[in-house]
N, C-alpha and C positions, 0 to 999 in steps of 0.2 A: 386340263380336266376340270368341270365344274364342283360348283361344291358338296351337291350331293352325290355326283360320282364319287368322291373325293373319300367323305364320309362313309359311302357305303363299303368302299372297296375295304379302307380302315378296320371298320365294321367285321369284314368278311376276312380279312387277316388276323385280328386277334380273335376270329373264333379258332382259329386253327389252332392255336396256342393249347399245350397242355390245362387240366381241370385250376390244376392252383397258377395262373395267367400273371403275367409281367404287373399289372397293376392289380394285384389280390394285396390286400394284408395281411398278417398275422393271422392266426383264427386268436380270438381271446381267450384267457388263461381265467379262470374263475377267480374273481376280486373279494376281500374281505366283504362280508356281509354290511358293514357300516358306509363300507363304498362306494356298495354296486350300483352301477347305474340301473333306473327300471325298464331300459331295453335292451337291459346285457342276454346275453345268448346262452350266460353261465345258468339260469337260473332257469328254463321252457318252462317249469312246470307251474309258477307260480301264478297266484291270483291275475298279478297286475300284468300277465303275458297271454291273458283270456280274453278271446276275440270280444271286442264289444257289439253290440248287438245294433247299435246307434252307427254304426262304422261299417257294417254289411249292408244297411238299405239308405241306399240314399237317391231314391229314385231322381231329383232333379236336378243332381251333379253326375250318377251313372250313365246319363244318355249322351247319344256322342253328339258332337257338334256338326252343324250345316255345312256345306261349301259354305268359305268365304266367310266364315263367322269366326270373329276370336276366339280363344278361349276361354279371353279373361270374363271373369264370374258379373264385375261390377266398373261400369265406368268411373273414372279418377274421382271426378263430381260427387258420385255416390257412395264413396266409401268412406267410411267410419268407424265409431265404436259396432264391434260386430253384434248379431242377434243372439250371436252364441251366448253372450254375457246374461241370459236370464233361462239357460238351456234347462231344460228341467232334469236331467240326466247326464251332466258332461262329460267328454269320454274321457274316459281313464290313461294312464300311462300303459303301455305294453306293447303289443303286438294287435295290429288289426288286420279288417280286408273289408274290401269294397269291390262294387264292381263298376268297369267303365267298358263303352266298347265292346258290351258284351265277354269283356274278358276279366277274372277274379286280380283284384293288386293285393299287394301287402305294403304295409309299413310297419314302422316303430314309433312309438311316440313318445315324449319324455314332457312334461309336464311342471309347470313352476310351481314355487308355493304364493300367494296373494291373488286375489281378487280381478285382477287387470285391471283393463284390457290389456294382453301383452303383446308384444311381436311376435312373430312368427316365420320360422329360419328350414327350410329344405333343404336335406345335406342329403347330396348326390353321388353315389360309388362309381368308382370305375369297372371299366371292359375286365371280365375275369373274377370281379370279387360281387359283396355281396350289402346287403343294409347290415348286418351283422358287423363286419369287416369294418366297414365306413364307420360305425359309430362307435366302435373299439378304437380305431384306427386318428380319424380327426378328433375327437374326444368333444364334439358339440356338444353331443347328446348330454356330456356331463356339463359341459363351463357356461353351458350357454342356460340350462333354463336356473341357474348358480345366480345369473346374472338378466332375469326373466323371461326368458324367451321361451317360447313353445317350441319344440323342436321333433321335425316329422322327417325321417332317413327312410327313403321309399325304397322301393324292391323294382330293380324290373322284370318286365313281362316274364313269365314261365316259358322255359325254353330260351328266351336269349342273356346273351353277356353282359350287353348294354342296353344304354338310353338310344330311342329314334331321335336323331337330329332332325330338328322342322325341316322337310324337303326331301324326305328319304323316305324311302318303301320298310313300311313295318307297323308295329302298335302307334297308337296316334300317342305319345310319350306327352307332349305339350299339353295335349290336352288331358291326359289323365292327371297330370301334376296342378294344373289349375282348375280340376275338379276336388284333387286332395287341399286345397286352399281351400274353397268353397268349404268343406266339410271339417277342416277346424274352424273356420271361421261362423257355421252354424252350431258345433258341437264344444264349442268353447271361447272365452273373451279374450277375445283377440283382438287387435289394431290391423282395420284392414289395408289402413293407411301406412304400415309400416312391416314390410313382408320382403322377404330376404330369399338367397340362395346361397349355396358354396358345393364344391367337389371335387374330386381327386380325380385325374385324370380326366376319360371320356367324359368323367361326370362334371369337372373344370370345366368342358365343352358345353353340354346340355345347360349349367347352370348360367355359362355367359350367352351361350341362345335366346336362353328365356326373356334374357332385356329385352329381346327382341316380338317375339313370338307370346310374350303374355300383354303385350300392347302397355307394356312401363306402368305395369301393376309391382315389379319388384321396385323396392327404393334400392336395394344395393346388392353384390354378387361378389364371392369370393373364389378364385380359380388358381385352385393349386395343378400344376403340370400340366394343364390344356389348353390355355386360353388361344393359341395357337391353332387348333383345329378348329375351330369357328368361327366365323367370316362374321362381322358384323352388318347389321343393313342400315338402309339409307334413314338419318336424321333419327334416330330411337330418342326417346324423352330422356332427359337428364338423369345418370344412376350413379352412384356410389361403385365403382369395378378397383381389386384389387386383385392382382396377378401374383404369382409367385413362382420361380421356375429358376431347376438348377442349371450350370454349366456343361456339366458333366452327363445330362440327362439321356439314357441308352434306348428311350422305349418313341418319348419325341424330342427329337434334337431341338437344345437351344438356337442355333443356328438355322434351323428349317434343315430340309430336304426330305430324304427317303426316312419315314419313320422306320426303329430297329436296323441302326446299320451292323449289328452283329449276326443276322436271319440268314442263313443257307434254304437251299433246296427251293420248294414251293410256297417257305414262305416268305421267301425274297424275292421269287419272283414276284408275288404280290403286291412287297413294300416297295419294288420299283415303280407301281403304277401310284404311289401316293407323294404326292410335292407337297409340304407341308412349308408357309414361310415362317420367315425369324421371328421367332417367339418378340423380338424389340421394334418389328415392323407389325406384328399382329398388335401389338399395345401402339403403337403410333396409330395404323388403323381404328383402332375401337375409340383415342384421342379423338381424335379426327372427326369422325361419325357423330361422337358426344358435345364437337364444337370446341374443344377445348386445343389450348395451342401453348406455347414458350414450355421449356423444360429446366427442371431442377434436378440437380444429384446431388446427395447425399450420401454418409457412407453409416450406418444407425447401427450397425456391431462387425468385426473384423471379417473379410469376406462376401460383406453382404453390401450389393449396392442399389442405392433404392432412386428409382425417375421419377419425379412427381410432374406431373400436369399443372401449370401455375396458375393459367387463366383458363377457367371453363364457367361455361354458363352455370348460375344459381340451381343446385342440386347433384349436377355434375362432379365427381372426383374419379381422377384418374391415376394407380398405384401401380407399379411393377418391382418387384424383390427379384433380385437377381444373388442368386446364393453360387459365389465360385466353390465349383467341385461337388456342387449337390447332383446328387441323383435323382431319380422317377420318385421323388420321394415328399413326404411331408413334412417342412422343419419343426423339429420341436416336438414332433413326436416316435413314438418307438423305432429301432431300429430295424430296416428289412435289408440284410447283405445284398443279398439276390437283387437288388434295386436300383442298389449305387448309396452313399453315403447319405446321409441323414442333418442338415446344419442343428447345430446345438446351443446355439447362441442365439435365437431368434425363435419366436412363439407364434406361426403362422395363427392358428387357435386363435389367439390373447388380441393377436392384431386384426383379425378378420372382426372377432365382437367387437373391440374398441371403434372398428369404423361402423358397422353396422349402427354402435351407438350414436353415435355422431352424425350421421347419415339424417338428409330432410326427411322428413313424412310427405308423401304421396300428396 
């Protein structure tokens, strides 16, 4: 089966899943006011959760893209400090919408404190959950602009669970996401030279795509429990990819095969038609692709063993965390039973920023 059958069928198996889905988080619990993040979900009614008005028209990122035309906003060459940095108007933290594709997105946005230019980090949810979910859930939205980053947790389309993987029938997902680039980087001082992904699950999927599919506009990509569902392509520009994925994982098996080997009735029929490989063959894959070759292990906290890529071309870094006995889950952050265990001894979060840090500029 190819890969966008692959994807679609996946796709089409976890819509079947109950409203709170195998990769949903927590809903969040309302945080002390001193704590909240400003795209907590506990708070709708506040200022900073009022659509901005700079974030619904953006006619020259709205329209959709050509056959055959990227989506990235600006070739390698031309990116820089962004325009955003003298915006007259910069958008605010909160909740937005734009339109792309003729269709309304939302996002959440959380905002640093200083001047820039800063980076800029897309944190991508899984099949089942929500931007709400995601940014309660990976906790970016808080550690990361802590640590300057602009940090924008998009919503997908109305109507579906997930992200469109590039090559599959649905919203054009790539290109709505590097139209949401373009618009922080118009709407605030941004580094365009230094622009990031990470996601949970499907969203692991979508955000390790994108190396691909924004023509290595991202410098680096963090993928917790998906890196596996998305195929890398041929020769992508040098990125920063760190993987993270348990042993134990019920929803896609460390080992590959039929995703949810616990699924009866029609929805096993289903996961029969998806072959997913080993999560340690999908990271030699993405290796591979990035040029980068010889292997390191290490063992960086008890249960947890990490592969590093030795030799990769200049920009290139290749990470995989392997958590024995972890679940569909996040390490280091809150605990969802329903998932599978949770590792506690490791900060996917802390480590994702830490390489992000480190990571070349574009």
């Amino acid at each position: 089966m190819g890969r966008g059958a692959i994807a679609w069928t996946l796709a089409a198996l976890l819509a079947m899943l109950p409203a709170a889905g195998c990769t949903a988080a927590p809903q969040p619990a309302p945080a002390p006011q001193a704590h909240r993040s400003p795209v907590s979900p506990a708070n709708p009614a506040s200022p900073q959760s009022e659509q901005s008005p700079q974030a619904e028209q953006s006619p020259q990122h709205g329209q959709s893209r050509q056959a055959g035309q990227s989506p990235s906003a600006q070739p390698p060459q031309a990116r820089g400090r962004a325009s955003g940095c003298s915006a007259a108007a910069p958008l605010k933290a909160g909740r937005h919408t734009m339109t792309h594709d003729g269709l309304r997105r939302t996002f959440l946005l959380a905002v640093p404190k200083g001047e820039g230019p800063h980076p800029v980090l897309l944190d991508l949810h899984g099949l089942g959950s929500d931007a709400a979910q995601e940014s309660f859930y990976s906790r970016l939205a808080v550690e990361g602009p802590r640590r300057g980053y602009v940090v924008a947790t998009p919503q997908a389309a109305d109507g579906r669970m997930g992200w469109t993987l590039p090559g599959t029938s649905g919203p054009d997902d790539a290109g709505f996401l590097a139209a949401l680039l373009g618009q922080l980087e118009s709407g605030l001082c941004v580094d365009r030279r230094r622009a990031f992904a990470a996601g949970m699950s499907y969203g692991a999927a979508m955000s390790a795509a994108l190396i691909c599919a924004l023509d290595g506009r991202l410098a680096g990509v963090g993928a917790v429990g998906g890196l596996s569902v998305a195929r890398p392509c041929d020769r992508p520009l040098p990125t920063t990819l760190l993987a993270f994925h348990g042993t134990a994982d019920r929803a896609v098996p460390y080992r590959g095969g039929h995703p949810f080997p616990d699924a009866t009735g029609a929805l096993r029929a289903l996961a029969d038609l998806v072959v997913l490989p080993p999560v340690e063959r999908a990271a030699d894959d993405w290796a591979r692709a990035l040029g980068c070759s010889g292997r390191a292990t290490s063992r960086p906290a008890t249960g947890v063993r990490l592969r590093t890529w030795t030799s990769c071309p200049a920009g290139a870094t290749v990470r995989l965390y392997t958590l024995a006995g972890g679940g569909h889950t996040w390490p280091g952050s809150v605990e969802v039973p329903r998932l599978g265990a949770t590792a506690r001894n490791l900060d996917a979060t802390a480590l994702i920023l830490d390489a992000f840090d480190r990571a070349p500029a574009r």
